[in-house]
N, CA, C and O atoms as CSV, one atom per row, in Angstrom:
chain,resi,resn,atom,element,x,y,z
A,1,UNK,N,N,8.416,79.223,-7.660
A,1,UNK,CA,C,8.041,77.898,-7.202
A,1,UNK,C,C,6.690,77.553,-7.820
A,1,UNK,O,O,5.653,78.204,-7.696
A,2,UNK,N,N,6.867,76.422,-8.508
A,2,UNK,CA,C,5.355,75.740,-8.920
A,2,UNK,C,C,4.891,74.892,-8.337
A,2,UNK,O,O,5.406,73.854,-7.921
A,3,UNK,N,N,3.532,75.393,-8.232
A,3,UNK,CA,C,3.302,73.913,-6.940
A,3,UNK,C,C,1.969,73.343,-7.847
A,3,UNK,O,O,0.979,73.948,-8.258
A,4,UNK,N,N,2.393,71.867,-7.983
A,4,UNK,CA,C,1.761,71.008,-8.846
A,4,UNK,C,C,1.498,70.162,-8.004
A,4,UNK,O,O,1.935,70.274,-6.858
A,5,UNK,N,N,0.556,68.900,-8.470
A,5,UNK,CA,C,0.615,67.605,-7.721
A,5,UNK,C,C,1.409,66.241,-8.631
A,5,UNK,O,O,1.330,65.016,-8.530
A,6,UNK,N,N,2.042,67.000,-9.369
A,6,UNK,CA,C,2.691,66.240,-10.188
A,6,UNK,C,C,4.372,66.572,-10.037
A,6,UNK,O,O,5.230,65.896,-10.606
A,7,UNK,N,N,4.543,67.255,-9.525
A,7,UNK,CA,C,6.168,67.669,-8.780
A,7,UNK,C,C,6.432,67.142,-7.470
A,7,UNK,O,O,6.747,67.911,-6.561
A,8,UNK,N,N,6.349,66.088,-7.313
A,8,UNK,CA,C,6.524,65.056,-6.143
A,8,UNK,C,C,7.268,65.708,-5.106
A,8,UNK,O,O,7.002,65.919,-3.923
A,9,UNK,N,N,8.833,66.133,-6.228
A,9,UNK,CA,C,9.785,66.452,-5.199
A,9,UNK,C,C,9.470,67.523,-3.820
A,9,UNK,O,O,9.515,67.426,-2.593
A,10,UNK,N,N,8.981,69.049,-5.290
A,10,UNK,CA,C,8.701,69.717,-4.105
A,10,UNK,C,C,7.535,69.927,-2.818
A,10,UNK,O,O,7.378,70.848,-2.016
A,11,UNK,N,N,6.486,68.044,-3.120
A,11,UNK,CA,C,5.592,68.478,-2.425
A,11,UNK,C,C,6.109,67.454,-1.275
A,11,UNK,O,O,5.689,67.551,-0.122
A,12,UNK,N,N,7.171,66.338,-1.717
A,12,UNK,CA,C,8.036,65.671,-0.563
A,12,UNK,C,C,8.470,66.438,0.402
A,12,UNK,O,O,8.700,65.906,1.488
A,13,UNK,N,N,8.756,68.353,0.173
A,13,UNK,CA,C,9.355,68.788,0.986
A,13,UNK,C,C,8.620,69.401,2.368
A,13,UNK,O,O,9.141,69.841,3.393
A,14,UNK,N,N,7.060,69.245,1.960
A,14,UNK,CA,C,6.453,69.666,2.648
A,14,UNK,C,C,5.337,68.798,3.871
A,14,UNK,O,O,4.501,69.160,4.699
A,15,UNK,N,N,5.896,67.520,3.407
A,15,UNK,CA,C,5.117,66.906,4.313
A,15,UNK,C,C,6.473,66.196,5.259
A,15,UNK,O,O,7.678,66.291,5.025
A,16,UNK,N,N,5.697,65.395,6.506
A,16,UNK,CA,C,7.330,64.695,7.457
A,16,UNK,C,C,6.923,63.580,6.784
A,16,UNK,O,O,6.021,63.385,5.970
A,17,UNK,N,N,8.086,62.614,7.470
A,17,UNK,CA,C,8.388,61.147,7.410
A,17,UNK,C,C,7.089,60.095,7.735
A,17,UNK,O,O,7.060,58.877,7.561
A,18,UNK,N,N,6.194,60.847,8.184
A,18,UNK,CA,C,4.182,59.839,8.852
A,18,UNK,C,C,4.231,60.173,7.941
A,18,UNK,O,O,4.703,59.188,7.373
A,19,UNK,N,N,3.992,61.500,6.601
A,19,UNK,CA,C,3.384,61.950,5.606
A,19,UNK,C,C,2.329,62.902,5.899
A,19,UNK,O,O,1.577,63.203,4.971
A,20,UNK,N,N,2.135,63.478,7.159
A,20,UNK,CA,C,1.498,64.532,7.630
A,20,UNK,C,C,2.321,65.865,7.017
A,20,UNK,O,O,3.493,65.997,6.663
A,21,UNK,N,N,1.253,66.733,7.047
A,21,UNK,CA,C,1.135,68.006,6.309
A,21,UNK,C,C,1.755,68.430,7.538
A,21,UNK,O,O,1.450,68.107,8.686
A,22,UNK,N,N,2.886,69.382,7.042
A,22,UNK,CA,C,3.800,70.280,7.630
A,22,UNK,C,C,2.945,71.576,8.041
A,22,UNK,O,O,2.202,71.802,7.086
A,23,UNK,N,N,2.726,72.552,9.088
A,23,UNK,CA,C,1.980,72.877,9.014
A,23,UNK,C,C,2.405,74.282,9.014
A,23,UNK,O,O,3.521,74.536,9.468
A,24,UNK,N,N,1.594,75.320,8.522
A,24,UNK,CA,C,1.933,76.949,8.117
A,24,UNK,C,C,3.075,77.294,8.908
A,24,UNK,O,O,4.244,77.030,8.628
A,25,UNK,N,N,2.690,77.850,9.828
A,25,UNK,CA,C,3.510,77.982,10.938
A,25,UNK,C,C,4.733,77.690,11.086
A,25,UNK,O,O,5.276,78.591,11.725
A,26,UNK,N,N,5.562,76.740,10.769
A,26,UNK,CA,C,6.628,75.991,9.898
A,26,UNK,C,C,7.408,76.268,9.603
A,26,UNK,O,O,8.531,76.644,9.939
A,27,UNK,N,N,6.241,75.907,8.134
A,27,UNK,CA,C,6.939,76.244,6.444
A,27,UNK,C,C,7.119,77.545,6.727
A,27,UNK,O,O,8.281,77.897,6.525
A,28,UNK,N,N,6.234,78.596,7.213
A,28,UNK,CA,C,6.592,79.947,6.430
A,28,UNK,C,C,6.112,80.539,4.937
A,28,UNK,O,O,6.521,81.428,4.189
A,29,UNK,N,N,5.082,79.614,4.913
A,29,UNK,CA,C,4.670,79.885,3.585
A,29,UNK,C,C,3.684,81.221,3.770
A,29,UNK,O,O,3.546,81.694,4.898
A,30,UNK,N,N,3.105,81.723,2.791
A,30,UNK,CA,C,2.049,83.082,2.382
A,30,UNK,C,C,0.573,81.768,2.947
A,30,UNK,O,O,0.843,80.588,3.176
A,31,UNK,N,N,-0.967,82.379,3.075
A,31,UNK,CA,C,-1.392,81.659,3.606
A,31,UNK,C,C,-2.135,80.765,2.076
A,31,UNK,O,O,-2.403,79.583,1.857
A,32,UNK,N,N,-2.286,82.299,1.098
A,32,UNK,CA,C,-2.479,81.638,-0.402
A,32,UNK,C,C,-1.839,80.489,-0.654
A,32,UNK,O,O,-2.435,79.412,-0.678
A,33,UNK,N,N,-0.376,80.633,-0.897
A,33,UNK,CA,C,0.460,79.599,-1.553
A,33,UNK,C,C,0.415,78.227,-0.690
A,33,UNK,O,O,0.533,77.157,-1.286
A,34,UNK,N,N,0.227,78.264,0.853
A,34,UNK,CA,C,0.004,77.481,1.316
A,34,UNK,C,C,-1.325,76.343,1.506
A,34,UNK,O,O,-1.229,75.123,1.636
A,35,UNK,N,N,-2.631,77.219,1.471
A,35,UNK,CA,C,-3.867,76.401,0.776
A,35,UNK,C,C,-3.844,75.831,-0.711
A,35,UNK,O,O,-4.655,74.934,-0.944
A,36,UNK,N,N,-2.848,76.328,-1.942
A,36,UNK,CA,C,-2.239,75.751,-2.658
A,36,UNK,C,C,-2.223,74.471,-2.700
A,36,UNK,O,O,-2.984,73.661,-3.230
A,37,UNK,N,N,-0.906,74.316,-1.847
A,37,UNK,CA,C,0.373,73.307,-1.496
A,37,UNK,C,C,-0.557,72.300,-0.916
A,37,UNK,O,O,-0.347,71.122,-1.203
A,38,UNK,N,N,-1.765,72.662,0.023
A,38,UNK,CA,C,-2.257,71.327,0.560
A,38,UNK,C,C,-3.193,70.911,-0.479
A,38,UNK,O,O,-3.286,69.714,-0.749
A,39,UNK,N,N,-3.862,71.740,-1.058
A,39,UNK,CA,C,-5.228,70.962,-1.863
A,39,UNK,C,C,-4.312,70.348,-3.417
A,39,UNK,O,O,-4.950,69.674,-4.226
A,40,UNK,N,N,-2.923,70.649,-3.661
A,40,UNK,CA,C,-1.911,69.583,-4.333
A,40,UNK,C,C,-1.482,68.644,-3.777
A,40,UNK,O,O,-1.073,67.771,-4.543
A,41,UNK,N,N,-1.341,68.306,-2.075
A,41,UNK,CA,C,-0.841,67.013,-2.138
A,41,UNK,C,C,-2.285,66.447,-1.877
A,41,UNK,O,O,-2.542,65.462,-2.569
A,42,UNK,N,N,-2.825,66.671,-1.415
A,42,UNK,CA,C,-4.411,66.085,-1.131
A,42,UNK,C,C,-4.981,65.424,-2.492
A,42,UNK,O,O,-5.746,64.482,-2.694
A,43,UNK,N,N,-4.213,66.408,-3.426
A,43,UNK,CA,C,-4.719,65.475,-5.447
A,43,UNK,C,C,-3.791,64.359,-5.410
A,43,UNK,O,O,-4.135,63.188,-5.566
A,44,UNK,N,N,-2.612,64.753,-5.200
A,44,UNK,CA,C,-1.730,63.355,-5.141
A,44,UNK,C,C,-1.919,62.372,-4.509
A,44,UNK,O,O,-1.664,61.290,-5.037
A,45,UNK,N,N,-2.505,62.434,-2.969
A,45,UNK,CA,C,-2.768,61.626,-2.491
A,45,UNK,C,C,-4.208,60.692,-2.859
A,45,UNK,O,O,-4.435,59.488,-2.731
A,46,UNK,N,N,-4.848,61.554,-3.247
A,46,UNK,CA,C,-6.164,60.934,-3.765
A,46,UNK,C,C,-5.600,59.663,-5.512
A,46,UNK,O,O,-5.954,58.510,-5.760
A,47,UNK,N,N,-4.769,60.503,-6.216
A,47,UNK,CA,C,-4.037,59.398,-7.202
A,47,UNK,C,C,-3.154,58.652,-7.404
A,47,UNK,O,O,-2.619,58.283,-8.449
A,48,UNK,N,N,-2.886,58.271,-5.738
A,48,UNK,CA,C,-1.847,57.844,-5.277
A,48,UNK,C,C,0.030,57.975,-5.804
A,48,UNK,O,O,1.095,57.370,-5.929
A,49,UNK,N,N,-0.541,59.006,-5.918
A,49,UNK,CA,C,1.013,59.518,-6.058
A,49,UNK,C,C,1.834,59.773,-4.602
A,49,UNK,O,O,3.062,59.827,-4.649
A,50,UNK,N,N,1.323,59.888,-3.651
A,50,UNK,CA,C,1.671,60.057,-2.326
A,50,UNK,C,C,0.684,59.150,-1.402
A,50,UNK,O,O,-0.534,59.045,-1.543
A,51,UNK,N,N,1.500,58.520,-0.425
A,51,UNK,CA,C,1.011,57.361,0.543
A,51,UNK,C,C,0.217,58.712,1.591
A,51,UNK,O,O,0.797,59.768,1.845
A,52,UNK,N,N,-1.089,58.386,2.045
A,52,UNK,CA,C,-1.655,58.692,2.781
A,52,UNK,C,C,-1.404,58.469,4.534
A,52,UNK,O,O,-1.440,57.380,5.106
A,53,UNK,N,N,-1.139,59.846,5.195
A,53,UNK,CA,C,-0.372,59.450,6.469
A,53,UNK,C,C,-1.484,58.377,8.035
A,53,UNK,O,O,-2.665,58.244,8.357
A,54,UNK,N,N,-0.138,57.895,8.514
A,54,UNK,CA,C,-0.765,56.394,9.123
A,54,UNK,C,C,-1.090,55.278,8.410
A,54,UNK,O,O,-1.375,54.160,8.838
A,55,UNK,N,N,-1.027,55.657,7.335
A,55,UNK,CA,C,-1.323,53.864,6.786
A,55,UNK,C,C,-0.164,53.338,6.776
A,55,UNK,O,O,0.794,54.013,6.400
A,56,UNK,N,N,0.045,51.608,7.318
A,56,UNK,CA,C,1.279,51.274,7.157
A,56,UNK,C,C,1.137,50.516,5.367
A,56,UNK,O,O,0.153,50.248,4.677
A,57,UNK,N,N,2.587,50.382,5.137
A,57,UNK,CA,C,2.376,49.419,3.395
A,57,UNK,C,C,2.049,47.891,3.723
A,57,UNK,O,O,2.059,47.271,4.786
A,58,UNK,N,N,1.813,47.590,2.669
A,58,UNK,CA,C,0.823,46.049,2.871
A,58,UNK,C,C,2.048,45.114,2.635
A,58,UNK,O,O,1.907,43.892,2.669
């Protein structure tokens, strides 16, 4: 598994439907791969590649 912030799909899998971060406990992830996974969607979200959770669209 590559975890990019440019692989949308697999970082779609890790957040819910608000766009909140799924959380360890969960996923089941390692705690490495999982500080990963957030500081990648946190890039996406910062380049809006991913909607930031609670905001509604305009």
């Amino acid at each position: 598994m590559i975890i990019d912030f440019r692989n949308l799909s697999l970082l779609i899998c890790y957040v819910d439907s608000g766009y909140f971060i799924i959380p360890r406990r969960l996923t089941k992830l390692r705690l490495i791969c999982y500080k990963r996974l957030v500081k990648h969607i946190k890039l996406a979200r910062y380049l809006a590649l991913l909607p930031f959770p609670g905001i509604k669209g305009i």
